[in-house]
Structure formats: C-alpha cells, structure tokens
N, C-alpha and C positions, 0 to 999 in steps of 0.2 A: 525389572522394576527397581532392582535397588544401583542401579548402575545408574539411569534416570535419577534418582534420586541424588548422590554423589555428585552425578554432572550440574546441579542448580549453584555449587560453590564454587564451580571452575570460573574463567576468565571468558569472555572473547575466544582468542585464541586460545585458548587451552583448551575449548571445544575441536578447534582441530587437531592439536597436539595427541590428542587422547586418540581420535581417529588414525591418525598417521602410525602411531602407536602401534595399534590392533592391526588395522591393514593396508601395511606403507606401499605397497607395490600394484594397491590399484589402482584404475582413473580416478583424479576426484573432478577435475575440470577440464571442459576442452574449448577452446573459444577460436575460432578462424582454423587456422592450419597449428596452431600449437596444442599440445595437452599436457597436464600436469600428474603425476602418483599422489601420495598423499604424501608420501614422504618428500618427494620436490619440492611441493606446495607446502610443506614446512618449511622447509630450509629457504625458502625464497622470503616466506614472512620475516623469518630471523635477518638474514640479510639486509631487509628492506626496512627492519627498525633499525641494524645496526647504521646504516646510511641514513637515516632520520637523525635519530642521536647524537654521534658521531661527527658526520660530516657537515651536516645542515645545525650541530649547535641544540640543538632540540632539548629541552628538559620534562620531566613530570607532570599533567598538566595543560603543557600546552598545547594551544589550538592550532587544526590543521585541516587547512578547508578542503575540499576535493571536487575538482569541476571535470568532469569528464562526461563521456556516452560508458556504456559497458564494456566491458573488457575484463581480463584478466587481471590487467593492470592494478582497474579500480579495485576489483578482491583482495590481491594480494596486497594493498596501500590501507584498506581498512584494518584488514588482520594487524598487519605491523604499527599501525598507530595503537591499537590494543596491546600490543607486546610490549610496543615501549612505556609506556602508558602516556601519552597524547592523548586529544581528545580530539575525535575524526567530526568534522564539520561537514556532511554531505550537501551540495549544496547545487539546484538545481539548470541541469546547463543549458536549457531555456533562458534565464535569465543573464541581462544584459545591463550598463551603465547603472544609475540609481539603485535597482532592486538587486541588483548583484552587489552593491559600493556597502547595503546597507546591512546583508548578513556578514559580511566580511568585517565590517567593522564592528558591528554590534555583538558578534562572538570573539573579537581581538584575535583574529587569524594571526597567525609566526610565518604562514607560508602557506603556502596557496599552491596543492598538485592537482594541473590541469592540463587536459589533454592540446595537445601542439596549434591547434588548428583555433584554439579557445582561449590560449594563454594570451594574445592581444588586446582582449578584453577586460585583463584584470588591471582595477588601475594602479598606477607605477608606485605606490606608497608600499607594495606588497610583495614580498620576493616569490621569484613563480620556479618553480620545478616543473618538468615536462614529466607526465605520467607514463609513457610511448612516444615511439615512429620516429625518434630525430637523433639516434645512434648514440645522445649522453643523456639519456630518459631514467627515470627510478628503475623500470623495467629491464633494461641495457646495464643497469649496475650490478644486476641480480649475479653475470656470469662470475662472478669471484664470489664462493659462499663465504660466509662470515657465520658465528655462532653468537646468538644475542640470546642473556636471559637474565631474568628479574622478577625480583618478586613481587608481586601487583596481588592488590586488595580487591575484591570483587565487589566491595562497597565502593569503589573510587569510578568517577564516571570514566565513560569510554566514549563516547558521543553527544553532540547536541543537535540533536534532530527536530529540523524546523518544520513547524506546521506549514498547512501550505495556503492558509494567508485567505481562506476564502472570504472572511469575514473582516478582516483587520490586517494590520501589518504581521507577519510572520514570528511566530515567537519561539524559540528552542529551547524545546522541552530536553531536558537532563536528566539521560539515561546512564545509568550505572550497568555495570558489566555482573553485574547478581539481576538486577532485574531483565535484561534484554536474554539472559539466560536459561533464567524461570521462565521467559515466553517460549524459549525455544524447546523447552521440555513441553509447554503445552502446546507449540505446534504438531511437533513426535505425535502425540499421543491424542489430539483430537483428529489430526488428518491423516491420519495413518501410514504416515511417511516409513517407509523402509528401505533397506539398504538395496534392495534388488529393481527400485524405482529407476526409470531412467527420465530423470523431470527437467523440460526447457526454462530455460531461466530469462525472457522478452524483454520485459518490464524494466521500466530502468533502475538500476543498482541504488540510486541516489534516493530513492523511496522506499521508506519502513517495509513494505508488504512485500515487493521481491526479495529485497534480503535480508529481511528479520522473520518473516514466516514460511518462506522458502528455501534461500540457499545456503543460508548459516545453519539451519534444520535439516539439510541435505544431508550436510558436511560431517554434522552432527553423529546422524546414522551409516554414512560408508557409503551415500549412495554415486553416479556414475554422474556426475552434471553438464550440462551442455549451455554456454552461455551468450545470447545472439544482440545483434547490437539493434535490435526493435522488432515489436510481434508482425514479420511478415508472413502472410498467409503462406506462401508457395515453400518456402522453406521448411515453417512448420509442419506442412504433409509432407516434403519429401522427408524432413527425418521421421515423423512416424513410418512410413513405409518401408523405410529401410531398416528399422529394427531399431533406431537409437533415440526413442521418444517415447514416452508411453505416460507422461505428466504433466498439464498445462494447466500454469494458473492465468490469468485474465479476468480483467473490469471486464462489467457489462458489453461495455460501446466496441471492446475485441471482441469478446465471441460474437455480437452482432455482424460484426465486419467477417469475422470468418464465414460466420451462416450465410451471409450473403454473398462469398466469396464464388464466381463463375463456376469452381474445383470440388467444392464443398460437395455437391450431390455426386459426382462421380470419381475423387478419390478413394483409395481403401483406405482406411482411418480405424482399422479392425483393433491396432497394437495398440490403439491411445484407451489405457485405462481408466484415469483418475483427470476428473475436470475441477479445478477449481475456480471460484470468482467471487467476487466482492469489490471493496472499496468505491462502490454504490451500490444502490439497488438494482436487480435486476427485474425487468417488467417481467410478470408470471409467464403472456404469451410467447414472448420470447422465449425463456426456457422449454414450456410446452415443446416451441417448435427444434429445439436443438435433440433433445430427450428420443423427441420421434423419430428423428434422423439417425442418434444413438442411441439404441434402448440399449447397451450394454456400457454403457461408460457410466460411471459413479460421478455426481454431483456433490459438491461441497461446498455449502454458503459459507465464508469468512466474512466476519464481521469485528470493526475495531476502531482504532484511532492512533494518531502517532505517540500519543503521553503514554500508551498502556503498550508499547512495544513491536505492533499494534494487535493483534490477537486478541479479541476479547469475547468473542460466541462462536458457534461451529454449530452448522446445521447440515449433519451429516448426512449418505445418499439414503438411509434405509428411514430417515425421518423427514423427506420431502412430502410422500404420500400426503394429502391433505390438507399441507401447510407449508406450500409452495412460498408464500410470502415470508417467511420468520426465518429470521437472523439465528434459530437456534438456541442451545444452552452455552451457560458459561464455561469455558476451559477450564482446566486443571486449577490455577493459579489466579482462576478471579469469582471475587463473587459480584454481584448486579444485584439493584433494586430498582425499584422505580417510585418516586415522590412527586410531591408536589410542590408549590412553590416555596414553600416555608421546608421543605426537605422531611416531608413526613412521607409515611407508607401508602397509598393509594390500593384502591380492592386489583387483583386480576379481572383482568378485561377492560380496566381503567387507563387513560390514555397520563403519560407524567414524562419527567424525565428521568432518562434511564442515569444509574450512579453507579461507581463502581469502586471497592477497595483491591488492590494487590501489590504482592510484592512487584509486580510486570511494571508500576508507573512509573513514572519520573518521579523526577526530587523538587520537582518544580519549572519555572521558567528563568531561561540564562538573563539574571541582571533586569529582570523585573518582579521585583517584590509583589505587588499590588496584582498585578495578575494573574500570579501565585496565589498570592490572597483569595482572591475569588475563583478559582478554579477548585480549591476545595474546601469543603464545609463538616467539621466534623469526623474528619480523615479520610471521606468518602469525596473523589474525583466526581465534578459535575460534565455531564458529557456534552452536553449538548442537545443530546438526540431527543424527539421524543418518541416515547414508543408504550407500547403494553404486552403485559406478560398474563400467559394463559394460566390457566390452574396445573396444569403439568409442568409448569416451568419456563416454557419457548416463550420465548422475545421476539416482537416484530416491531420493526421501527417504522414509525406513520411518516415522520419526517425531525429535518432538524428542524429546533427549537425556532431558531428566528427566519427559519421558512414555512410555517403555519401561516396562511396567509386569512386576513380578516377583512369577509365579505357581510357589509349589512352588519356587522356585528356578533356573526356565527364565523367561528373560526373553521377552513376546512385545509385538509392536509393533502398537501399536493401528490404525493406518493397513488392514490387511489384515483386520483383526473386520469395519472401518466399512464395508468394500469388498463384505462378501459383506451383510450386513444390509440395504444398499442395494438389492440386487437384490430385496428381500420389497416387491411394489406396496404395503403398507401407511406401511409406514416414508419421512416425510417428510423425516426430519433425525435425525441417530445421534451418537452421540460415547462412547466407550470410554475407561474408563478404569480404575485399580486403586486398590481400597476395602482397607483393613484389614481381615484374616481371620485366625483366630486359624489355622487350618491352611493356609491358601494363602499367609502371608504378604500377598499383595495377590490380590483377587478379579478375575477380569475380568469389567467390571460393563460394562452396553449400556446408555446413558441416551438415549432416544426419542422426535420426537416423530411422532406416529400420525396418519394422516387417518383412521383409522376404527375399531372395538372391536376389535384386532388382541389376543391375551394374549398375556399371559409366556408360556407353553409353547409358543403356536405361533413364535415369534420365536427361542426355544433350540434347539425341533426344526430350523427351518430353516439356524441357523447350524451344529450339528452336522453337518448334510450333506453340509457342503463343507470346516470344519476340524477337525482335530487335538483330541482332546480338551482337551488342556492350552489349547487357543488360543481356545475357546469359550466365549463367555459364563458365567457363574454365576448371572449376573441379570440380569434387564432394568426398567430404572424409568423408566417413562412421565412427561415433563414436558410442560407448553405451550410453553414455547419454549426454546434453548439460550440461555447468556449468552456476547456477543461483544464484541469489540472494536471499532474504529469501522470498519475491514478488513474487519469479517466473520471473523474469528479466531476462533472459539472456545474460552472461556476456562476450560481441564480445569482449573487452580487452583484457578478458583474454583467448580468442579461438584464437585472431590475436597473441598473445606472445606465447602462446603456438605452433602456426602452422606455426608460418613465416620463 
C-alpha cells in the first residue's frame, strides 16, 4: 500500500523506471517476433528521448504527435516523450486529410512519429519521423544506447488526449503526468491487476483505455505484456491455449465478435482469467451469454472518459450478481455525484447527470478557454452521461445526455430499447436513436444489424412485449454495420445526420 502510494508522485516514465528497478530481467513486452526486459525497455525509453532532444531539436513542452497501428514502437515513443518532457499528442490513424490537418494543427505538433505506410498522409508543413520498418525509424536508432535524464514535475503535462469527437470537433484534454498516474494507481487497485497477469493488449495504443488503464498499469506492477496490432479472434485463443494469455480487455462490439466467433464454442479458453470491457455499454443478454460459456472467468465493467484518464467506476466480478447493468463504484481517486440541471443533488434512484472531482482530470482543454469553461462547474467535471446511483452507491448509466431522446414529450433512454432488442437471437448489433417526426417530435428509431432475414414487424412485435408503448420502437432500419469510434463507441451523431 504505501509503495502505491509513493508511486502517485512519479512521472510517466518513472512508472517504469521503478519497475525495471525491482525486476529488470523480466519480459515486460513482446510485440511480433521481438521482446523486451524491463531493464531494455528502459534504456530504450532513455535513448528514444535522447534522439527526440538531441537530434530532432526537441525542447520542454513541446508537442509530438504519434500516428501509428500498435507496436512496440508506439510504447516505447510515448514513454520517451514523458522522459523528455514533450507532450505525446496521440492521434488516431483512422484519420486522414482535414481531420488529421486539424489535430496537428490545433495542438502545434514540432513533429509528427508515424508509422512508414502512414507518413504520406501527414501534410508537408510537418516534419515526419518513421516510428518502424524503414531501417532509419526512432525504433532503428534505439541500437546505440544513450543515457537520458531530467528532472520532470509530475504537475507539468505529459499528453493531450483528444476526445473522440462524437459530439463536436475533437478537443484535447490536458493530462498531467500526477494525474494519468493517480489513474493508474486506481486501475492497480480496482481491477486487480498483478504482476503474475499475462494481459493482451488489442485495442489500439492511441486510446486512453488500452494504455492508460491497461498497459501503463501493467508495467506499473511487473506484469508479462503481449501487444497485438488489432483484437483478432484466432490469435487471441491461440495465445490463451498456449499459456501466454490469461487477460483481455475489449468494448462491447469485440467480445460480441468473439462470442460469435465459429472457435469460440470449441476452443479451450480454460487459462483466460480476468475479462474486462467497457468504453460502452454492454447489452446485459450479451454478457448472460458470454458468462454461461465461461462460468469461471471474472467480469470487470470499466467505466470512464478521456478527461478523467479514463477510469472512473469498476464493477467488479463478485458485484455483477443482480446488477448486471451498473457501471459500478468510483475508483480509488474519484469521487461521483449525480445532479441536476442547475448542478444540485438528486435523491438515489433519480435519473441526473453524473459529475465527477479528481486528481485523475485534466487541466482543461488545449487552447480552448470557453470549453473549459463549461466542462466544469464548481470544480466538479460535467460528464455527460446521464445516469443514477442506488442507495449502496452503484452507478448505472441510462445514457448520454444529449442521447435521451424526446418522444411526445417524455424523454426515453435509449440504453433500455437496446437491452430488450438484444434478447431477439436475430439481432447482431442495435443502436436507438431519435429521428425527427412531425408528431413525436423525435421517433424512436432501432438501427440493426441482422444475422439473418429477421423484418421490421417481427423486431416491433418483440420490443412491444416487454416496453411501454411510448419506449418502443417506431422503426427499425436495417444496416451492415454500426459506425464507431476506435473504442468501439458507437457513433448516434453520426447515424442521427446520416438517417434524419
């Protein structure tokens, strides 16, 4: 405990320093055919600032954007921006021309390390560094160690980590190396991360939730990491089977795709311990059906956002019983309310939005005041979400704020349409939302996708069975797939502009 403790003043890097430390000679990463000690993986960081600094001109401060897939690369390129004290600009490599032109500019990138196959896209106002693969890469400089070191303030940022835009243009929230720290003391400690874990790391790097509540957390406790360049199913069993897995975190819409993977029913998946998921909701049937397939694997709801590090509730495996849908209690490092519009207390059981104070937040948003402004009231972070908390404490989120959709004039929360839809075996993937209606004001519409010739009427009949007239569907519109975020979010914004 008091070593946890201690560790909320370190850096960034000096999370792993402290590791390397204690136990320099074990695996800390293995990505393709390469793997690292901890003690490598130090020295690789140091290096990889001293060639930031140094070579590239770099001073305190400044910004350095990172466009890549997962690798080692990108690990070892965030650490060393933290060393040197840069500010690591994650930035998602999805994005192409405008929406790439505009976090680049709008955080004042110095430089831009992007992976080879990606670097064509950045445009020419921006000096680009290959992160890998082209023989004079950041990664290719590593073979001459260098010793780099400095002393860095744990209040000074380390990152500007950009929301992912579901709502508005993208804003980068400003995370200091004391707060993204403090998260990772309450990842430790709400998911029970330990050193003898062996956790796959799918998800990609560039988003808060793999590596601010997974593999910086990993690293943290000593544990064995494995880091894959996207969640593919056949990979992920064969490393469980073979002994080098026993941790997966995944959104919803992956363990969906695993459950329904051809392998899923007759793989051994005996080693795989600890399941995590979040960064949306999961529909309750869905978990039902993953749980009965594994009655021995430990479920962990993660629940959060990107301002708070992201980690902000944990609904741990022995507090599912009952209360399949809730997000959980708050972590170590945060406390939660829930109010109302004017930002008052609301009783338990009362629907409000959820708020949150901690050391985990940001400081703000990069180079916009006003947004800032209104993101908090009072010291206390406005989330978004809305949700309600029981008289024991558990939080469950109905939905976000400006996806309550308004039918007739009664507000209904789309999270409870998606929940009963799910139970229809046809329905792959759901998502509800409210269309402009010249009498409902907003319709509530079921957008679907189908494994099989399922209609409109048999998917209305089913939902009427179980809700409230007002809370049931109008329509349902069959698509190939949802549009998400790199999370696994799904993005109602962009299904309401597209279908309205």
């Amino acid at each position: 405990m008091a070593a946890l403790e201690r560790l909320v003043h370190s850096t960034v890097d000096g999370v792993l320093r402290r590791t390397a430390q204690r136990v320099p000679d074990r695996t800390a990463v293995r990505y393709g055919d390469r793997s690292w000690t901890y003690a490598e993986l130090d020295t690789a960081v140091s290096t990889a600032a001293a060639v930031l600094s140094e070579r590239h001109g770099l001073g305190p401060f400044d910004r350095v954007a990172a466009y890549g897939h997962n690798s080692d690369a990108y690990l070892i390129a965030f650490l060393a921006c933290s060393r040197a004290g840069l500010v690591h600009v994650p930035v998602n490599h999805n994005l192409t021309g405008d929406d790439l032109a505009y976090i680049l500019d709008q955080s004042g990138s110095s430089l831009v390390l992007a992976d080879p196959a990606l670097g064509d896209r950045v445009p020419g106002r921006f000096p680009v560094r290959a992160l890998r693969d082209t023989g004079d890469s950041l990664l290719d400089a590593l073979a001459e160690p260098e010793d780099f070191d400095a002393d860095r303030d744990a209040r000074e940022l380390v990152q500007l980590l950009y929301t992912s835009g579901t709502t508005a243009q993208p804003k980068g929230a400003m995370m200091t190396h004391r707060a993204l720290v403090h998260e990772y003391v309450s990842a430790v400690t709400a998911l029970d991360l330990d050193e003898s874990d062996k956790p796959v790391h799918s998800l990609p790097l560039y988003h808060s939730a793999q590596m601010h509540v997974f593999l910086l957390p990993y690293l943290a406790v000593g544990a064995e990491n494995t880091i894959l360049d996207a969640p593919d199913a056949a990979q992920i069993f064969d490393l469980v089977e073979a002994g080098r897995a026993d941790s997966l975190f995944a959104p919803p819409t992956v363990w969906i795709g695993l459950s329904h993977h051809p392998d899923f029913a007759t793989r051994d998946l005996g080693a795989l311990r600890k399941a995590y998921y979040g960064a949306s909701i999961m529909p309750v049937p869905v978990l039902e059906r993953l749980r009965e397939r594994l009655p021995h694997l430990a479920f962990y709801n993660c629940f959060g956002q990107s301002e708070i590090g992201p980690l902000a509730t944990v609904l741990g495996p022995k507090e599912h019983e009952g209360r399949m849908d809730s997000c959980g209690r708050p972590v170590r490092f945060v406390e939660a309310r829930v109010v109302d519009e004017d930002g008052e207390d609301v009783a338990d059981g009362t629907a409000g939005e959820i708020v949150y104070r901690s050391p985990q937040l940001c400081e703000g948003y990069w180079d916009k005041p006003e947004e800032t402004r209104d993101a908090f009231r009072r010291g206390w972070f406005r989330s978004g979400d809305l949700a309600v908390r029981d008289g024991d404490g558990y939080y469950t989120i109905v939905d976000r704020v400006k996806d309550v959709i308004n039918s007739g004039g009664v507000l209904v929360a789309s999270r409870q349409v998606e929940d009963v839809l799910y139970t229809h075996p046809s329905v792959a993937e759901a998502a509800v939302i409210g269309l402009p209606d010249d009498r409902w004001i907003e319709a509530v519409t079921a957008v679907v996708v189908a494994r099989d010739g399922v209609t409109e009427e048999e998917l209305l009949a089913h939902a009427r069975k179980d809700l409230a007239g007002f809370k049931a569907p109008k329509r349902v519109l069959f698509v190939d797939e949802l549009p998400r975020n790199a999370s696994g979010k799904i993005l109602k914004r962009e299904l309401r502009d597209r279908l309205a």
